[in-house]
DOGURO-85697 format. One record per residue (C-alpha): chain; x, y, z. Coordinates in steps of 0.02 Angstrom, whole numbers, always signed. Layout:
// DOGURO-85697
ATOM, unit, px, py, pz
ATOM, A, X, Y, Z
...
***
This chain:
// DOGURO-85697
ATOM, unit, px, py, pz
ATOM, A, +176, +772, -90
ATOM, A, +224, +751, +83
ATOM, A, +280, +893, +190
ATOM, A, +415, +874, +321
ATOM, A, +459, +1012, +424
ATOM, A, +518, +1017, +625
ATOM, A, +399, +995, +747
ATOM, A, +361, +1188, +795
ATOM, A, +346, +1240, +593
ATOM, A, +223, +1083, +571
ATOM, A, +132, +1134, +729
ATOM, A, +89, +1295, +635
ATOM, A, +75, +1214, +482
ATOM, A, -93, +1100, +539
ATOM, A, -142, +1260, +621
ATOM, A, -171, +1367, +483
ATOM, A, -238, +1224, +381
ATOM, A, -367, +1203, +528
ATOM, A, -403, +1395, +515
ATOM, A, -416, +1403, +365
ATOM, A, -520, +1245, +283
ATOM, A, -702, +1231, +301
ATOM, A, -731, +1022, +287
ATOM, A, -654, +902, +372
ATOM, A, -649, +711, +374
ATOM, A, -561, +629, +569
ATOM, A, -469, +458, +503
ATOM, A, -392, +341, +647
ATOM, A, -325, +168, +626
ATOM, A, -415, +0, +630
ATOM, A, -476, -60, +796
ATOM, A, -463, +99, +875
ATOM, A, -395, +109, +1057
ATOM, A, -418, +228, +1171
ATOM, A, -292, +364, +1127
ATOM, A, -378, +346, +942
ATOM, A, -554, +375, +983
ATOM, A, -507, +512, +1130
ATOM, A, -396, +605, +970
ATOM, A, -538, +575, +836
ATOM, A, -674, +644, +990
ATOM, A, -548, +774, +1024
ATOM, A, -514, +847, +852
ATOM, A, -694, +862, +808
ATOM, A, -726, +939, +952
ATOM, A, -588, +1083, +908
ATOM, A, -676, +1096, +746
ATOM, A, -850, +1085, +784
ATOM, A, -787, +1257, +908
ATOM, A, -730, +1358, +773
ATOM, A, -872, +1321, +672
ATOM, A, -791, +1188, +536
ATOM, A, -885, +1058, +462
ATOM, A, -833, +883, +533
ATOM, A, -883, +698, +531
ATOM, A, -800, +549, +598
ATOM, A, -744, +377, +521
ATOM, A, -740, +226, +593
ATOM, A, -737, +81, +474
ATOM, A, -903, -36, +506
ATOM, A, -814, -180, +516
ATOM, A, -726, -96, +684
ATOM, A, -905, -84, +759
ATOM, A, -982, -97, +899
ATOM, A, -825, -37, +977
ATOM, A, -765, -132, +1151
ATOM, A, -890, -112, +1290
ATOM, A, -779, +3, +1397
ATOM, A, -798, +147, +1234
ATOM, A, -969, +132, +1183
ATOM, A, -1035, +305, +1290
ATOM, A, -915, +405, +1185
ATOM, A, -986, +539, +1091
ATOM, A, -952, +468, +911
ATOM, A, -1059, +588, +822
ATOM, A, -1075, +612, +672
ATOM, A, -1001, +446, +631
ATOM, A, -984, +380, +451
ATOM, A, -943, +191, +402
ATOM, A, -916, +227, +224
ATOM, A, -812, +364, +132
ATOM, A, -920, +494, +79
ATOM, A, -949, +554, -93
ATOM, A, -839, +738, -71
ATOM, A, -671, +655, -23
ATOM, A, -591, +755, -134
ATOM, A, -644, +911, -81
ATOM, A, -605, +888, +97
ATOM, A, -454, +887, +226
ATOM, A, -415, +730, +291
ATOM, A, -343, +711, +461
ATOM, A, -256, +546, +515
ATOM, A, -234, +523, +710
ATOM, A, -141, +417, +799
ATOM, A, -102, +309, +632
ATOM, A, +71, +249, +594
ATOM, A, +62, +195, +425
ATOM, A, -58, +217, +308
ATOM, A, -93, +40, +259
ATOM, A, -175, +54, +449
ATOM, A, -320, +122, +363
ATOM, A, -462, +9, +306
ATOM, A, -528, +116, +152
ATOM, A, -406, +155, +30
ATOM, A, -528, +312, -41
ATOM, A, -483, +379, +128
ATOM, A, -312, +433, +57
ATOM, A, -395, +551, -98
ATOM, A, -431, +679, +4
ATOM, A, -389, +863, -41
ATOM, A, -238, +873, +103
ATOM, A, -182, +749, +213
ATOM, A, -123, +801, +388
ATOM, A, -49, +651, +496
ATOM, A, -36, +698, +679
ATOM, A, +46, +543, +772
ATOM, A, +161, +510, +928
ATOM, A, +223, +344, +837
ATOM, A, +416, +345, +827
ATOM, A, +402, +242, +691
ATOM, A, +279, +338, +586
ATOM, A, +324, +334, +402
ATOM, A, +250, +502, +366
ATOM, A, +121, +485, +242
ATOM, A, +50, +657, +244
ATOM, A, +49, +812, +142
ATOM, A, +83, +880, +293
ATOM, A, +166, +785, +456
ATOM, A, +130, +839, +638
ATOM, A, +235, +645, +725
ATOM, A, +281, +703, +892
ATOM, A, +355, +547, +960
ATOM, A, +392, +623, +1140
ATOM, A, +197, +668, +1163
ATOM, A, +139, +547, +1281
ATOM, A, -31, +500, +1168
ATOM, A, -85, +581, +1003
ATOM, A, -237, +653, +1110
ATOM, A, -72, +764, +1208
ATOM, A, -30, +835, +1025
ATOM, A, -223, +863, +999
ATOM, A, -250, +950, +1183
ATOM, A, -90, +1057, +1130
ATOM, A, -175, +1111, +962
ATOM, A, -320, +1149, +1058
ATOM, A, -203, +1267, +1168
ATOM, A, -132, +1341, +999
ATOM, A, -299, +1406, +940
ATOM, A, -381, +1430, +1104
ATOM, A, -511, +1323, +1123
ATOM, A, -582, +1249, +1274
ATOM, A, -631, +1078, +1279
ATOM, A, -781, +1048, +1330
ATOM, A, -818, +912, +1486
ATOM, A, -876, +778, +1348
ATOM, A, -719, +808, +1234
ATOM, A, -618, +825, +1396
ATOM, A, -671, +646, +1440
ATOM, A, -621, +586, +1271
ATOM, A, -442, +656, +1296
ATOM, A, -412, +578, +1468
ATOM, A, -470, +410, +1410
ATOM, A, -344, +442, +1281
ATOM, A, -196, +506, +1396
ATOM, A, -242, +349, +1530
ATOM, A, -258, +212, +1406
ATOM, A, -81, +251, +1311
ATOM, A, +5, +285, +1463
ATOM, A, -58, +127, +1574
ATOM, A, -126, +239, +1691
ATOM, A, +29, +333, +1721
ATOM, A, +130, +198, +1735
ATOM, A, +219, +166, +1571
ATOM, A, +386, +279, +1544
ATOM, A, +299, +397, +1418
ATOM, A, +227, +492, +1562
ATOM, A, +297, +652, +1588
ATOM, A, +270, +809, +1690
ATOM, A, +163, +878, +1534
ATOM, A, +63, +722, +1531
ATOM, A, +6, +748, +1730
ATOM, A, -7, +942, +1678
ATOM, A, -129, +876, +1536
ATOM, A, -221, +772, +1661
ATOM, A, -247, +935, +1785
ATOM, A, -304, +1043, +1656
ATOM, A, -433, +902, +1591
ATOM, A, -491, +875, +1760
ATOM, A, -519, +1060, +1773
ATOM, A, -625, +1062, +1613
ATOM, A, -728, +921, +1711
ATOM, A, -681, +756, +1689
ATOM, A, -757, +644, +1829
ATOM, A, -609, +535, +1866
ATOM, A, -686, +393, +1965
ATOM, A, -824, +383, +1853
ATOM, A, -693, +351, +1675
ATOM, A, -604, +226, +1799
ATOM, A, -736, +115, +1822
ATOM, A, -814, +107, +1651
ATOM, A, -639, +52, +1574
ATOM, A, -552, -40, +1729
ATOM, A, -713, -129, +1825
ATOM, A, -881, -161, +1788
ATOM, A, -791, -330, +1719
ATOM, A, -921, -435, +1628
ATOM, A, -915, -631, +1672
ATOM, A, -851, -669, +1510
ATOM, A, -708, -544, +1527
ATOM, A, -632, -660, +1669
ATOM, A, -653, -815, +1633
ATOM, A, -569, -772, +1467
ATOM, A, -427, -718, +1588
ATOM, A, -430, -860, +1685
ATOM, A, -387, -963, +1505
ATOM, A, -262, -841, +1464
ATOM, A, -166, -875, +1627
ATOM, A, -196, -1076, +1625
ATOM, A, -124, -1079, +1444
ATOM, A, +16, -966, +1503
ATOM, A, +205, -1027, +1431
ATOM, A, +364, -950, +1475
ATOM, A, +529, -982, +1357
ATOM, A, +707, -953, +1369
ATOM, A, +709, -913, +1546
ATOM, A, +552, -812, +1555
ATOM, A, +632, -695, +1450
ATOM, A, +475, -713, +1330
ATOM, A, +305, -730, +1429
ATOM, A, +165, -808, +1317
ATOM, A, -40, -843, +1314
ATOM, A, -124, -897, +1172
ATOM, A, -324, -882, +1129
ATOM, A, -441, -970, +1012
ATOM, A, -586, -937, +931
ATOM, A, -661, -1083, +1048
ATOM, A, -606, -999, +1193
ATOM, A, -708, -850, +1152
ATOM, A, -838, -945, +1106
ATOM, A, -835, -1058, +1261
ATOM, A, -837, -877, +1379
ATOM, A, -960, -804, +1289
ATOM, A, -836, -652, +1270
ATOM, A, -821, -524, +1126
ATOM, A, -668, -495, +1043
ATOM, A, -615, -342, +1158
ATOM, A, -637, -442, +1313
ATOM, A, -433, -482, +1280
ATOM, A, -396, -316, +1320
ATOM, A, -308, -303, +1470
ATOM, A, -234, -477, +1489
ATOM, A, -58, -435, +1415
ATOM, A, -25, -326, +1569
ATOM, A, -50, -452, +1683
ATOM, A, +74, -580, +1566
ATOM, A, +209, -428, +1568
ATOM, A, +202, -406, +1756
ATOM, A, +271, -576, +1776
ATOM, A, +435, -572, +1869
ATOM, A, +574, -596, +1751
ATOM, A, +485, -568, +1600
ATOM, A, +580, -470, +1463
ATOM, A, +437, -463, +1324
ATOM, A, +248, -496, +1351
ATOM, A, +149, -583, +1194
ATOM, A, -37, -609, +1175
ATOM, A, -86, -706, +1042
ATOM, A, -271, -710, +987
ATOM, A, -364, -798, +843
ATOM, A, -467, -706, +746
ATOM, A, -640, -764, +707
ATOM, A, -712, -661, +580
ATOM, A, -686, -515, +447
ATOM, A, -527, -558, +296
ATOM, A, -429, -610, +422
ATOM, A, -509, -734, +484
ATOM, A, -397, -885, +561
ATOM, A, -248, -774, +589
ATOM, A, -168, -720, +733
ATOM, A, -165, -545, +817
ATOM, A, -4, -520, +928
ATOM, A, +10, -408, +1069
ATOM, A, +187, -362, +1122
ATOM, A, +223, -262, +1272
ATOM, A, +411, -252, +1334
ATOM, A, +452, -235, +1533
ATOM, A, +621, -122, +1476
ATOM, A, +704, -44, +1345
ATOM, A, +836, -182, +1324
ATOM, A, +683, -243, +1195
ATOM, A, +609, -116, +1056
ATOM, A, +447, -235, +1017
ATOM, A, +402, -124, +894
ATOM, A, +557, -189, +771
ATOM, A, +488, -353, +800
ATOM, A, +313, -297, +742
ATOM, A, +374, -221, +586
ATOM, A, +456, -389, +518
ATOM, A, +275, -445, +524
ATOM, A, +195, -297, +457
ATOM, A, +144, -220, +616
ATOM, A, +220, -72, +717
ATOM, A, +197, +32, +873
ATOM, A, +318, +89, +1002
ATOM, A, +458, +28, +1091
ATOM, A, +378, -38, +1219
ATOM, A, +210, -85, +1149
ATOM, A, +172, -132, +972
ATOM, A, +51, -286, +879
ATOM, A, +54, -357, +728
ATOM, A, -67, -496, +626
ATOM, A, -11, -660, +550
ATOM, A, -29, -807, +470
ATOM, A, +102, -905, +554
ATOM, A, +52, -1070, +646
ATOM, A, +84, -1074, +837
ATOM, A, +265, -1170, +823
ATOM, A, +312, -1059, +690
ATOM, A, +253, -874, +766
ATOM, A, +323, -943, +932
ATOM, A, +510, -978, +857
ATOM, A, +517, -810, +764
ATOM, A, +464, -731, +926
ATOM, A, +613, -804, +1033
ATOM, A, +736, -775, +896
ATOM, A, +685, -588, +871
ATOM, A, +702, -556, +1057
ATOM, A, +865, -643, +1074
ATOM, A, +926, -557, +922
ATOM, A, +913, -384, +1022
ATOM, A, +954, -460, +1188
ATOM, A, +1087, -587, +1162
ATOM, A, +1163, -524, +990
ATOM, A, +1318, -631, +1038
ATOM, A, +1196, -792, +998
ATOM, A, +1168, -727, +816
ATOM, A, +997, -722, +862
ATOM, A, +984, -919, +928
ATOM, A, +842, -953, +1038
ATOM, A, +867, -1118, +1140
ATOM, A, +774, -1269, +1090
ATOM, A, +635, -1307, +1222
ATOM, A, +523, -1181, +1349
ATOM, A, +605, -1149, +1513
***
């Protein structure tokens, strides 16, 4: 049964269930960014310093992880559910919704905290820590670190930052705040080595990471007066740059930075796994004129307001005009949601 309180009596809800339970599974969502491996890396860190019994899931078929997270400390990591589900607590970070969450035996466990910054988090718990104005879900674990005073150490401190950079674009995106820079100090402080993070997830670009770029930007399209910004990928295109999956990562900025641009899609083809065929879509909005994370959730996706994804089956012609019709349904509702006929 699913608890909902206010944010300072769920606070101290998770943190007598923290003090008080011995085992612990750390849940995040599939293909785990960096605010949901810095919160899983985080959390079992606070336990592991009060003494709790902790392990960390990532589902196989989310493994290896992108290049730029692979010298995180992901230990103990589990691929499969264990045996004891039942008799553990199972915390969700940075998850949404549930149906996020690859194994389904992940949802028997003895209590189910969900401690999330998603506005649009449908509250799945037994007991619901969403604080939508945290900057990153890594913010809400840093806090709960605070609560039961625990310092983290410079490896979990890491962890965090990654977290705090990644979902804030580097301080760039408007969910940075005057706590998330306060966050940053303290982290620093516990020794994070700033330029060091900075070039393992921003340079050290592998060849195939570029030239995947470089198709990204020659297959660019712009419709309805730039107002939607588009690139599409194929599995060939991986193929032909010799680039993992993750390589991707990064290019919707540079389509969202375009002058004019209202919302920012990335559409990749996915090569393996069930999926295998359809499209992953990236949305990132320049403003709040668009909430892209409506538009994900008429596909079965989510996120925030500004950035948000979702996976498909549509064909190109087909995601393309429910694209231009879902943005023009929030920015020209006079149209009844009518995108024009041809790319501008």
């Amino acid at each position: 049964m699913s608890t909902s309180t206010d944010g300072k009596a769920a606070r101290e809800l998770v943190l007598t269930r923290i003090r008080d339970d011995e085992r612990f599974l750390l849940v995040t969502h599939e293909h785990p960014d960096g605010d949901a491996l810095g919160s899983l890396i985080g959390m079992h860190g606070l336990l592991s310093a009060l003494g709790k019994r902790s392990e960390m899931f990532i589902s196989s078929e989310d493994l290896p992880l992108p290049r730029e997270y692979r010298a995180l400390p992901l230990e103990p990591l589990i691929t499969q559910p264990p045996e004891d589900i039942a008799e553990r607590t199972v915390i969700f970070l940075d998850c949404g919704n549930i149906d996020r969450i690859a194994a389904e035996e992940l949802r028997g466990g003895a209590h189910l905290l969900n401690i999330d910054h998603h506005h649009d988090n449908t509250g799945f718990g037994t007991l619901n820590l969403v604080e939508p104005t945290a900057s990153c879900t890594a913010e809400i674990v840093w806090d709960l670190m605070g609560g039961l005073g625990v310092v983290p150490s410079p490896a979990v401190a890491e962890a965090l930052y990654i977290g705090l950079i990644t979902d804030t674009g580097r301080f760039m995106y408007e969910n940075t705040t005057p706590r998330s820079h306060r966050m940053a100090a303290a982290l620093l402080e516990a020794g994070v080595e700033v330029p060091i993070v900075y070039r393992r997830l921003y340079e050290d670009m592998p060849t195939g990471k570029l030239t995947l770029l470089a198709m990204a930007l020659a297959q660019l399209q712009r419709y309805d007066g730039g107002e939607l910004t588009m690139a599409s990928l194929s599995a060939e295109d991986f193929r032909s740059a010799e680039a993992e999956e993750s390589y991707s990562e990064g290019i919707i900025d540079q389509l969202r930075a375009l002058q004019g641009t209202k919302v920012a899609a990335l559409v990749r083809e996915l090569s393996s796994g069930e999926r295998k065929g359809q499209h992953k879509v990236s949305l990132r909005a320049t403003g709040d004129d668009v909430d892209v994370s409506v538009i994900a959730r008429a596909q079965g996706g989510g996120g925030h307001r500004r950035a948000a994804g979702f996976t498909t089956g549509l064909d190109g012609g087909e995601l393309v005009a429910f694209l231009r019709v879902a943005i023009a349904e929030q920015l020209h509702p006079e149209r009844n949601g009518r995108a024009a006929a041809a790319p501008a």
